[in-house]
C-alpha positions as CSV (number, residue, x, y, z in Angstrom):
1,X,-47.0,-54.3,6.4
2,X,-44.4,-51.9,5.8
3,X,-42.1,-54.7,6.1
4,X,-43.5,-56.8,3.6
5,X,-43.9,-53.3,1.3
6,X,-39.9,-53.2,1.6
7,X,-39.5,-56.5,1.1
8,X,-41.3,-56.8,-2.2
9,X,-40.3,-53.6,-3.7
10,X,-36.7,-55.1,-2.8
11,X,-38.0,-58.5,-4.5
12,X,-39.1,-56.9,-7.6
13,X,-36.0,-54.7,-8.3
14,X,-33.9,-58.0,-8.0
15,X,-35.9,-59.9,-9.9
16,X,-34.9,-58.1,-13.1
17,X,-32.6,-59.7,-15.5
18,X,-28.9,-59.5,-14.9
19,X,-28.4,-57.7,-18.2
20,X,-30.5,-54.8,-17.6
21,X,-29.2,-54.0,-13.9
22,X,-25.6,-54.5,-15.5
23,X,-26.9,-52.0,-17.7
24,X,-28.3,-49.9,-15.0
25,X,-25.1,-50.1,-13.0
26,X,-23.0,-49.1,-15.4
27,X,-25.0,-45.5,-15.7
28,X,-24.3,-45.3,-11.8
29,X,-21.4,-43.5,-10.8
30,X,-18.6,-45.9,-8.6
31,X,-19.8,-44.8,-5.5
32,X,-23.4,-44.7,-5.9
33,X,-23.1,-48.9,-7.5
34,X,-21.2,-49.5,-4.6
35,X,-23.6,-48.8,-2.3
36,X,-25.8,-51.2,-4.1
37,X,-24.5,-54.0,-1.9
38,X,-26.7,-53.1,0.8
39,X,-29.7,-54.1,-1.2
40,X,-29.9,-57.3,-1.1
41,X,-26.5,-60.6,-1.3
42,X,-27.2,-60.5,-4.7
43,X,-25.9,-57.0,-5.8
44,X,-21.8,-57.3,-4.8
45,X,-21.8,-59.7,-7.9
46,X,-23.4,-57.5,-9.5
47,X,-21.9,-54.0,-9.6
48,X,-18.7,-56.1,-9.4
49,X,-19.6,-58.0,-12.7
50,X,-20.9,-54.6,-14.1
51,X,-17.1,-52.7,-13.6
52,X,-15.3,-55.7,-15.2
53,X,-17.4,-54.9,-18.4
54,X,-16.2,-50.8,-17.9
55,X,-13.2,-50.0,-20.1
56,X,-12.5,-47.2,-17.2
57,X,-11.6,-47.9,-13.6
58,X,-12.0,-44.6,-11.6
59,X,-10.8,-44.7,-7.8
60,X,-10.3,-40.8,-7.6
61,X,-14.0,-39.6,-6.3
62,X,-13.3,-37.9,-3.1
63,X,-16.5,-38.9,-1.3
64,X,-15.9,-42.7,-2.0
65,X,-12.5,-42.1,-1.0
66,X,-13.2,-40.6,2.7
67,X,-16.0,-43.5,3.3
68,X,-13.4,-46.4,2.9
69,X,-10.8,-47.3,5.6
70,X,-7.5,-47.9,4.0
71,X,-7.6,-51.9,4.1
72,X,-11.7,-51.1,2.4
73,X,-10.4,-48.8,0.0
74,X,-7.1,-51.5,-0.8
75,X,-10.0,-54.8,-0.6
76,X,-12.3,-52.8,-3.2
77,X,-9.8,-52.4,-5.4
78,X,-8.7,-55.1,-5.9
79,X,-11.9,-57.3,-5.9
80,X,-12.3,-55.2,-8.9
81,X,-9.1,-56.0,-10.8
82,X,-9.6,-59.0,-10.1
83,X,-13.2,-59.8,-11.1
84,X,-12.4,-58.1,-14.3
85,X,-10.5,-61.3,-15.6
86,X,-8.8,-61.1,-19.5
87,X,-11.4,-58.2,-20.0
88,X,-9.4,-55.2,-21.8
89,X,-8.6,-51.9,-19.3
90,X,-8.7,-48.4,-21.0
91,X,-8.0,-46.3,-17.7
92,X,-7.5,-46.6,-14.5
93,X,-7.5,-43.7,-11.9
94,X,-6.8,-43.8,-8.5
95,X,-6.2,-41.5,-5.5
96,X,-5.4,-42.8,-2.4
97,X,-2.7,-42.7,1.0
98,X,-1.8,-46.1,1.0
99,X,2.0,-45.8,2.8
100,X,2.5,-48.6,5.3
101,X,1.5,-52.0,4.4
102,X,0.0,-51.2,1.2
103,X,2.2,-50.1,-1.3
104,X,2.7,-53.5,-2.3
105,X,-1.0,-53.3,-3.3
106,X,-0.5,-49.8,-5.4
107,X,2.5,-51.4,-7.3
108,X,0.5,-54.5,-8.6
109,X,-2.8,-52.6,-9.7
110,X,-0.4,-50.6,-11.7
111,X,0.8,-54.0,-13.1
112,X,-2.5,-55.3,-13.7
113,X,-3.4,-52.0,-15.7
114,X,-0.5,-52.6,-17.9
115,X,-1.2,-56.3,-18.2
116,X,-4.7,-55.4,-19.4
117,X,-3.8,-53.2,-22.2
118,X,-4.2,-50.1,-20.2
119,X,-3.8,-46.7,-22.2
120,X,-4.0,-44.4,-19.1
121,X,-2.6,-45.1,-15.9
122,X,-3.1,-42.0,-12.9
123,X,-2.4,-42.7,-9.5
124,X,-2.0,-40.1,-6.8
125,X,-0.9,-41.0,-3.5
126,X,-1.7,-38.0,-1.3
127,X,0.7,-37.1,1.5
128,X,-0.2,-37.1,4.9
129,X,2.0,-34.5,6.5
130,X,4.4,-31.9,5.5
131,X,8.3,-31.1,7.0
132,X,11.0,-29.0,5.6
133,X,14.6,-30.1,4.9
134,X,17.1,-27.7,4.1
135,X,13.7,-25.1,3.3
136,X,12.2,-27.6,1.0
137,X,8.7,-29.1,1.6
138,X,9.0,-32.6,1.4
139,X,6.2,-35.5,1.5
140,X,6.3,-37.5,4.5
141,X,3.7,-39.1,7.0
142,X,3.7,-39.2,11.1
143,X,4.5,-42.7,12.0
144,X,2.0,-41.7,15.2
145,X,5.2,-41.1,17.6
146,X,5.8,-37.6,15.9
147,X,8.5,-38.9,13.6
148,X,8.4,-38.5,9.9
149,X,9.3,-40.6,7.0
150,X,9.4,-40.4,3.3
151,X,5.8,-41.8,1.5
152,X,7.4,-42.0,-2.1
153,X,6.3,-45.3,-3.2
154,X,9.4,-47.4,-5.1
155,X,8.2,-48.5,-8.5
156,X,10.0,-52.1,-9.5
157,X,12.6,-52.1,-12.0
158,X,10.9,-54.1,-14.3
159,X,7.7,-52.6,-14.3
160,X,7.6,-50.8,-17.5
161,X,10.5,-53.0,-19.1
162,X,7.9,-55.1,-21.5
163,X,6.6,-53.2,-24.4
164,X,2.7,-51.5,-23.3
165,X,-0.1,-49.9,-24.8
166,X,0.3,-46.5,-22.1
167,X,0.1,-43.5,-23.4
168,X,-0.7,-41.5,-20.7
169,X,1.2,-41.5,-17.5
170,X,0.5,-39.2,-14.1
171,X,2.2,-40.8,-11.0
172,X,2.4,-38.4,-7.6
173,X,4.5,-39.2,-4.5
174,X,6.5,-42.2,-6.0
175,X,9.7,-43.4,-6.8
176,X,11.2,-43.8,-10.2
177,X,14.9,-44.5,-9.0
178,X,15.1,-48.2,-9.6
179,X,13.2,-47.4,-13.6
180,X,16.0,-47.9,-16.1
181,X,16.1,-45.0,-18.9
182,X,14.4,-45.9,-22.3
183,X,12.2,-48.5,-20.6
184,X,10.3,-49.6,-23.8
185,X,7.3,-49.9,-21.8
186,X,7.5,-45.7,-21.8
187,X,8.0,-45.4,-25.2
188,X,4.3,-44.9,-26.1
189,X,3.6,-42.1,-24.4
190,X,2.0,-38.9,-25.6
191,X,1.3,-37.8,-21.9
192,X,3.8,-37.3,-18.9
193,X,2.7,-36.1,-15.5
194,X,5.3,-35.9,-12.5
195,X,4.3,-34.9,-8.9
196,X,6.3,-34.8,-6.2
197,X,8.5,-37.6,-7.7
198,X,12.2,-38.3,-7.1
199,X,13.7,-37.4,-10.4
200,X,17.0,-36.0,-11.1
201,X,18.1,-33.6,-13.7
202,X,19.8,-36.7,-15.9
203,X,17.3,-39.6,-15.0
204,X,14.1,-36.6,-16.7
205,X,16.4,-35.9,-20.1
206,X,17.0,-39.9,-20.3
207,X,13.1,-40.3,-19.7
208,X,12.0,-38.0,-22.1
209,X,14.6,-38.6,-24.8
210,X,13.1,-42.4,-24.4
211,X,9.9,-41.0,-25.3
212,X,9.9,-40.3,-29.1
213,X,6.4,-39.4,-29.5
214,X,5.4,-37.2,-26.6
215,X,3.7,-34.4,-26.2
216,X,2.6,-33.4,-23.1
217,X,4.9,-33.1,-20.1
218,X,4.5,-31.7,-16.3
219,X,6.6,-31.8,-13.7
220,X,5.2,-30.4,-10.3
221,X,6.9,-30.0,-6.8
222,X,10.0,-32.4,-8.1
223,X,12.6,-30.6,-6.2
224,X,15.8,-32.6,-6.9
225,X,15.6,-31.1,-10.8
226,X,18.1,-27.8,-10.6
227,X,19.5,-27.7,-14.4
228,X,16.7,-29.3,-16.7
229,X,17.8,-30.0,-20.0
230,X,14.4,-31.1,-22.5
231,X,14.1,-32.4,-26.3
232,X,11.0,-33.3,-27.7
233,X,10.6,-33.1,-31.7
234,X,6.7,-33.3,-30.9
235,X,6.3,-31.5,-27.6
236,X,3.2,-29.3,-27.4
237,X,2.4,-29.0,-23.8
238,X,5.4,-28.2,-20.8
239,X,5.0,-27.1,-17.5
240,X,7.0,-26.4,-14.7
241,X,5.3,-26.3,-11.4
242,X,6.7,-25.6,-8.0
243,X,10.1,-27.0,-8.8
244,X,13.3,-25.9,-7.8
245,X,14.7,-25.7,-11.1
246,X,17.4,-22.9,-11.8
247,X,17.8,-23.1,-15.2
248,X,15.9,-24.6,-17.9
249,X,16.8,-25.7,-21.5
250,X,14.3,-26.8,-23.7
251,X,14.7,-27.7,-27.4
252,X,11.3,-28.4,-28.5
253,X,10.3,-26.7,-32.0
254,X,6.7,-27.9,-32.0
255,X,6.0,-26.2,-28.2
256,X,2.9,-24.4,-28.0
257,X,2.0,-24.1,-24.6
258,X,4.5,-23.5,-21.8
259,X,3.4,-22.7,-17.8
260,X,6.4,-21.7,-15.5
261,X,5.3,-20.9,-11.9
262,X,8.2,-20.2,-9.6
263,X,11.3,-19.1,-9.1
264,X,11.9,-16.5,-12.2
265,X,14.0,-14.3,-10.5
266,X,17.4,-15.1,-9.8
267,X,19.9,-14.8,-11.9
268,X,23.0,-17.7,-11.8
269,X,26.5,-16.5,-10.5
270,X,28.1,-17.5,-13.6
271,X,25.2,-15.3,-15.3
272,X,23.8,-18.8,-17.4
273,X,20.2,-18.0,-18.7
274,X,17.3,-19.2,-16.9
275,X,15.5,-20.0,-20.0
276,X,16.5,-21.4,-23.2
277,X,15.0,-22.4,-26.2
278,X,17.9,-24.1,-27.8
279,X,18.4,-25.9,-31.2
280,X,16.4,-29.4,-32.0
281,X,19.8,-30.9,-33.1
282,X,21.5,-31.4,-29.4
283,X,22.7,-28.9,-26.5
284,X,25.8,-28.2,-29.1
285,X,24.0,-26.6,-31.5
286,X,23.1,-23.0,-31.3
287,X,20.8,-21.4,-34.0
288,X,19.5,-18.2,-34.3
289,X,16.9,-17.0,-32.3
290,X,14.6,-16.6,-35.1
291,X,15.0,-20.4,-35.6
292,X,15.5,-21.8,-31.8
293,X,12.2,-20.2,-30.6
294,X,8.9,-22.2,-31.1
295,X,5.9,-20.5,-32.3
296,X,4.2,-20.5,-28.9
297,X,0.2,-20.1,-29.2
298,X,0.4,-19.3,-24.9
299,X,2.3,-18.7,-21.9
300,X,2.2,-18.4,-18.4
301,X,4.5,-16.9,-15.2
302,X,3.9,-16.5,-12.1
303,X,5.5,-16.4,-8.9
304,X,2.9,-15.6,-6.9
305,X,2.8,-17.0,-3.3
306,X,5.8,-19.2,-4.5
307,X,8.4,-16.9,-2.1
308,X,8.2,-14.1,-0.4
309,X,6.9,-11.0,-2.8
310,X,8.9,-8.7,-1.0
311,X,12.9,-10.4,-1.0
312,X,15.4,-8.3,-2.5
313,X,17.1,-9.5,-5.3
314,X,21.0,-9.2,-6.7
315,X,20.2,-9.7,-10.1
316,X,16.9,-9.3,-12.5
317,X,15.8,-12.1,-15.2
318,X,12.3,-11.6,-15.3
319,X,12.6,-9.4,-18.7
320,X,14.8,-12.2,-20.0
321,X,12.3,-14.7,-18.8
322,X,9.4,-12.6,-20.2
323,X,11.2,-11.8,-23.7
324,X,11.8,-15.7,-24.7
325,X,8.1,-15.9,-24.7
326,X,6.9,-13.2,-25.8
327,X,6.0,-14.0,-29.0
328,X,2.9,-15.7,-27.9
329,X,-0.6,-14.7,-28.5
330,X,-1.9,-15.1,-25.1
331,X,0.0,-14.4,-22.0
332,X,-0.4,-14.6,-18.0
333,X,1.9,-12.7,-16.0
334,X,1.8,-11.7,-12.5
335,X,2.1,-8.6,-10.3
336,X,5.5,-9.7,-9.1
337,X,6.9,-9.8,-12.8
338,X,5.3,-5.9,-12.5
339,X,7.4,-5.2,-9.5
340,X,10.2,-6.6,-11.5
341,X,10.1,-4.8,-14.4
342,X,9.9,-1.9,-12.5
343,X,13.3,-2.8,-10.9
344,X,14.7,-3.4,-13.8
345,X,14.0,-0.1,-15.5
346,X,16.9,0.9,-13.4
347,X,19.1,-0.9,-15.6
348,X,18.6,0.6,-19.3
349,X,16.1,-2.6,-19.8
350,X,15.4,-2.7,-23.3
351,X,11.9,-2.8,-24.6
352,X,9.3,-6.1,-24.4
353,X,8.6,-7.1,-27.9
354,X,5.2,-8.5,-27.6
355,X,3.9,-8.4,-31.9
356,X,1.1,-11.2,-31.5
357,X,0.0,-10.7,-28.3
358,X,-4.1,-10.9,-28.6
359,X,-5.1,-11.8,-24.6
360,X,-2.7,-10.5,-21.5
361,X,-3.6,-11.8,-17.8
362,X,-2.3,-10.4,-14.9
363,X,-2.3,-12.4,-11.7
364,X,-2.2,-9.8,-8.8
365,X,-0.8,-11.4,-5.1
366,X,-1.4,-8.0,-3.4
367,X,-2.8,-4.5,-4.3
368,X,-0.7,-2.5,-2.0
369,X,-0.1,1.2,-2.5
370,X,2.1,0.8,-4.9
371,X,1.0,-1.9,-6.5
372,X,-1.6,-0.4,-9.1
373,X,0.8,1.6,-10.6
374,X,3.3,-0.6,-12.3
375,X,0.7,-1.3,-14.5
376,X,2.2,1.9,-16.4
377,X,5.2,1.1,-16.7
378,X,4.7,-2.9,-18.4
379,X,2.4,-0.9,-21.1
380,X,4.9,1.2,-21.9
381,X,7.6,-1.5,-22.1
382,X,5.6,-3.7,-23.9
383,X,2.5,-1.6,-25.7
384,X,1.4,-4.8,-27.5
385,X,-0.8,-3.3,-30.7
386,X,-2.4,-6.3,-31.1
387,X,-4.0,-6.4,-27.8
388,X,-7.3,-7.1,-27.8
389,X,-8.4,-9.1,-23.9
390,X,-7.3,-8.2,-20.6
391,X,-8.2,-9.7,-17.9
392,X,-7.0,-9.0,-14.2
393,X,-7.2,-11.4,-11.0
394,X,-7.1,-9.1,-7.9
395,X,-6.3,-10.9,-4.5
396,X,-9.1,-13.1,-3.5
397,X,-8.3,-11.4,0.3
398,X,-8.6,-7.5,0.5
399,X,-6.3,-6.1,3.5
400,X,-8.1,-2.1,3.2
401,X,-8.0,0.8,0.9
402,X,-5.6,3.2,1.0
403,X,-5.5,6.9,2.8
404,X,-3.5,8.9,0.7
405,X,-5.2,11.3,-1.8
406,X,-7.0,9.3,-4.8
407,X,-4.7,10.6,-7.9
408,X,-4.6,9.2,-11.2
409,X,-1.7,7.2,-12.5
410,X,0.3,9.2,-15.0
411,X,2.7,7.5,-17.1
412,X,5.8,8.7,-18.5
413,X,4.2,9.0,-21.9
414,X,0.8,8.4,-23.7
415,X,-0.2,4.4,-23.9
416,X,-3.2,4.1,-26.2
417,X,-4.2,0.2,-27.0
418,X,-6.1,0.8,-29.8
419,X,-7.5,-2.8,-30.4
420,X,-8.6,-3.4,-27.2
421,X,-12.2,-3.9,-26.8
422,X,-12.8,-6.3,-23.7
423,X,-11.4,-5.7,-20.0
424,X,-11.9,-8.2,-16.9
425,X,-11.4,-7.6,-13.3
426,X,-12.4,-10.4,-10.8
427,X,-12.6,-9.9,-7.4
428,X,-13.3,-6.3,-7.5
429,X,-14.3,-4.6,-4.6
430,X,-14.3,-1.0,-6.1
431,X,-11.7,0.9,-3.5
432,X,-9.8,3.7,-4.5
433,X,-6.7,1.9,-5.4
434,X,-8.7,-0.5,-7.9
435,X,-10.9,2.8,-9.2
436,X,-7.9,4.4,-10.1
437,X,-7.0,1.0,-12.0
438,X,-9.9,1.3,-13.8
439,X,-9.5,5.2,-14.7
440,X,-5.8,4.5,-15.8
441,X,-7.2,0.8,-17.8
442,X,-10.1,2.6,-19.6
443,X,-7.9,6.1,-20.7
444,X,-5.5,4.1,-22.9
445,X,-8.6,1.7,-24.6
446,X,-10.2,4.3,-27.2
447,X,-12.0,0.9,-28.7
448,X,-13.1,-0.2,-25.5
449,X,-16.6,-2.4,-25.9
450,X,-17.5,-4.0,-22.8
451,X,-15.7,-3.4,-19.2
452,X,-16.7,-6.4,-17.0
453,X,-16.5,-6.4,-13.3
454,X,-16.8,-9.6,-10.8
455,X,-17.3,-8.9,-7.4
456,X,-16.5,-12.0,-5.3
457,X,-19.8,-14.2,-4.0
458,X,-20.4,-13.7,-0.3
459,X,-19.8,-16.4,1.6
460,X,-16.0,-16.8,-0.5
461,X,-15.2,-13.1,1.6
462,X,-12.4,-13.9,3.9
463,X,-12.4,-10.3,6.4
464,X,-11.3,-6.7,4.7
465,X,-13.4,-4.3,2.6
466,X,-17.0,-5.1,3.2
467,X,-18.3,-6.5,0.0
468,X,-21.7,-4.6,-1.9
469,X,-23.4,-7.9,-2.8
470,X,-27.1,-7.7,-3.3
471,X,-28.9,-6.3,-6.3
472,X,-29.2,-2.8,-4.8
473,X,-25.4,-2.8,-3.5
474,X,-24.5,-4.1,-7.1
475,X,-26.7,-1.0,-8.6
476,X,-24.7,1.5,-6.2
477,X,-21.2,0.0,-7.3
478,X,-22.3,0.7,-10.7
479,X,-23.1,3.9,-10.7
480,X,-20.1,4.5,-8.6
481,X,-17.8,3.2,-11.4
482,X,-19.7,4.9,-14.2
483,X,-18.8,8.4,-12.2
484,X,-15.4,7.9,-11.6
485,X,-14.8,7.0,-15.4
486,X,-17.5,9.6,-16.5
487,X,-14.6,12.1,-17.6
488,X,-12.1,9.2,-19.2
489,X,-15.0,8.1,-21.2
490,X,-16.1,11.7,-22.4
491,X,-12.6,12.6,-23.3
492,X,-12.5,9.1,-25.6
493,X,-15.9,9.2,-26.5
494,X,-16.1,5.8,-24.8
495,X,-19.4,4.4,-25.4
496,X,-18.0,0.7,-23.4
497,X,-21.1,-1.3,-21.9
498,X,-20.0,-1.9,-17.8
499,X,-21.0,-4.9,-16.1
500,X,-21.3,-5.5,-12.8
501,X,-22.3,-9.0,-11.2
502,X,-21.4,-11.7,-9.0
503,X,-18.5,-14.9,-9.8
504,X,-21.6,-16.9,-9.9
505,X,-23.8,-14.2,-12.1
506,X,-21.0,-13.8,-14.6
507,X,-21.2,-15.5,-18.3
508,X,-18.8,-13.3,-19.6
509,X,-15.5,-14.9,-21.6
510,X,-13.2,-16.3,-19.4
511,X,-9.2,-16.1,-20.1
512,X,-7.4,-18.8,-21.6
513,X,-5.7,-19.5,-18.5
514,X,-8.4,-20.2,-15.7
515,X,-5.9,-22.7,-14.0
516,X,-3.9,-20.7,-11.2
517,X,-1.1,-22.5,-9.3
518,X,-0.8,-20.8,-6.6
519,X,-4.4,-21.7,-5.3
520,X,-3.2,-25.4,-5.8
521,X,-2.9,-26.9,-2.2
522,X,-1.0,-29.9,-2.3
């Protein structure tokens, strides 16, 4: 009986018209209509006859991804391509390791996208092992004796040679070397994503100068670009991940978003800037800064967990950095670029000129004994009067509180911030060093409205301070704060609500920037 049940509950879900399980397919997600085919002979044709209707072909869900054998995954694929015919492609997504016999495979469904009118083509290929070369971590894959190779995958030469309908590009782990400059099948593009991609200093400024129209561009973990020279009349979006770039020149009047996370420390030995916004005209023209600089709406630097915190270095260009972006209304920094500045005080560093700042961020890779108070000294640098957000990231890892006597950070003169009303602290813990944050954070924010503090969810504690996580812990935490601001708030008449709650309580506003890099495992 049961078998019969199953057999005519299986007999009446087949027996429905092919256009309504096409229709019921196509609300499935790709995994989930896959797994259809165990149903009954009938539904491969149909979830396969379903996705050639789909204007979007999405390979990149992980779960689908870790069921599939490689030859699976490469067979799936393209049965899919395939079934889908003349039909007109929007997108097409893919993440997979295909190195070995299949790359042929990854090449032609990037042809067949193209062929099919495609407007977005993403493929990642992610690596399979990691070895350094000369200190750099480079892609490569274990051939199984313990040897490893390169996995970029060689695009053809002619691949984007025929004019195309792409406008957004993102390829990881491949080879552009045989893809001539001004390709007209590039041209398009509003959107250019580079990951761990074998492009040279000369062979980017040819791409993107063959791009007229875009507007988006990232390069991540490309470490053959040293001296990067870009021009863009309608470049928005740029950033610069995890690259070993030295120095970079970018002539882009219409930028209004610019990420940076690495390297912002070392100056050149023939003292060359490491950041230039340079004239819209070509590398030969010069204007004034007042004209060179774009009117940037955000910015972010960080360095965090991109070298060692702790290297000593000859010269300082973080200021320099910092300065030819400082215009920006929003702004991420990171406790290295505190350490920095510090340094750099040494050196009759002149003031950070920060007039439209509205939303700071600072990104903290340790809370050491000293770490706390450099806060001082970038508000008296800097003392944007505009300031109006601040939000603070401590590590996500606490290593213990400190010993020495709990006193309060005194800076050299009086920083008030009298437009700041909000304040932020994730993974707060509430030891001394971070109470003594808050008591120096609150003194200089007369206008202070709400002071929100995220303690990190349980089971995301890695070792260190125990955390105070249930609702009575929470209650004890916030009394605790109220006292040890108690005497800040009476002498400014602070009347700021204080919130206490979990990551996964809080429904507070979130920064601008809630993308970090350096939690990006690659």
């Amino acid at each position: 009986m049961a078998a019969g049940a199953a057999d005519e509950e299986e007999d009446r879900l087949s027996g429905l018209p092919d256009d309504v399980l096409h229709s019921i397919l196509a609300r499935l997600p790709f995994k989930h209509a896959v797994r259809t085919s165990a149903l009954s002979r009938r539904w491969p044709r149909l979830w396969l006859h379903a996705l050639a209707a789909s204007p979007v072909l999405d390979f990149t869900d992980p779960d689908f991804v870790r069921g599939h054998s490689r030859a699976q995954f490469v067979a799936t694929v393209n049965r899919c391509l395939s079934a889908r015919g003349a039909a007109p492609l929007r997108a097409l997504r893919v993440a997979f390791s295909p190195f070995g016999a299949f790359e042929r495979d990854v090449v032609g469904w990037i042809s067949a996208a193209l062929g099919s009118g495609a407007t977005e083509v993403d493929v990642d290929l992610r690596a399979q092992g990691r070895r350094r070369s000369g200190g750099i971590e480079a892609d490569a894959e274990d051939d199984g004796g313990g040897t490893f190779r390169r996995t970029e995958v060689e695009l053809r030469g002619d691949l984007f040679c025929s004019p195309s309908s792409l406008s957004r590009l993102s390829l990881s782990r491949f080879s552009l070397r045989h893809v001539p400059p001004g390709a007209a099948g590039l041209a398009g593009l509003t959107s250019l994503s580079l990951s761990h991609v074998d492009v040279t200093d000369d062979a980017l400024r040819d791409a993107v100068s063959g791009c007229p129209v875009l507007e988006f561009l990232s390069l991540r973990s490309c470490d053959l670009l040293s001296n990067v020279r870009i021009a863009g009349g309608r470049l928005r979006g740029l950033e610069v991940v995890r690259c070993q770039v030295r120095q970079l020149q970018v002539a882009a009047p219409a930028l209004e978003s610019f990420a940076f996370h690495g390297d912002l420390m070392y100056l050149r030995e023939d003292d060359s800037k490491p950041l230039e916004f340079i004239g819209s005209k070509g590398n030969n023209v010069t204007p004034p800064p007042s004209e060179a600089t774009p009117e940037l709406r955000d910015a972010y630097l960080s360095h965090v967990d991109f070298s060692g915190e702790d290297e000593v270095f000859d010269g300082f260009a973080y200021t320099e950095f910092l300065n030819k972006v400082a215009h920006a209304k929003i702004l991420t920094i990171c406790s290295v670029a505190l350490l920095h500045i510090e340094e750099e005080r040494f050196f009759s560093m002149p003031t950070i000129d920060t007039p439209n700042l509205q939303e700071l961020q600072v990104l903290m890779g340790s809370l050491g004994d000293d770490d706390d108070t450099r806060f001082p000294d970038f508000f008296e640098l800097a003392a944007p009067p505009l300031l109006e957000r601040l939000f603070i990231q401590l590590p996500a890892d606490c290593d213990g509180d400190s010993e020495e006597e709990d006193t309060d950070m005194v800076p050299g003169h009086e920083i008030s911030l009298g437009r700041l009303t909000f304040i932020k602290v994730a993974n707060f813990r509430g030891t001394r060093r971070e109470l003594r944050l808050l008591r120096f954070l609150v003194g200089m924010a007369p206008a202070l409205e709400q002071l929100v503090l995220v303690t990190p969810d349980p089971e995301a504690e890695q070792g260190g301070t125990t955390l105070r996580h249930d609702d009575q812990d929470k209650q004890q935490l916030l009394q605790i704060v109220q006292e040890q601001l108690s005497e800040v708030r009476k002498a400014r008449r602070d009347q700021a609500h204080v919130v206490v709650c979990r990551a996964r309580d809080d429904g507070s506003r979130r920064p601008a920037h809630s993308k970090y890099y350096h939690h990006d495992r690659e």
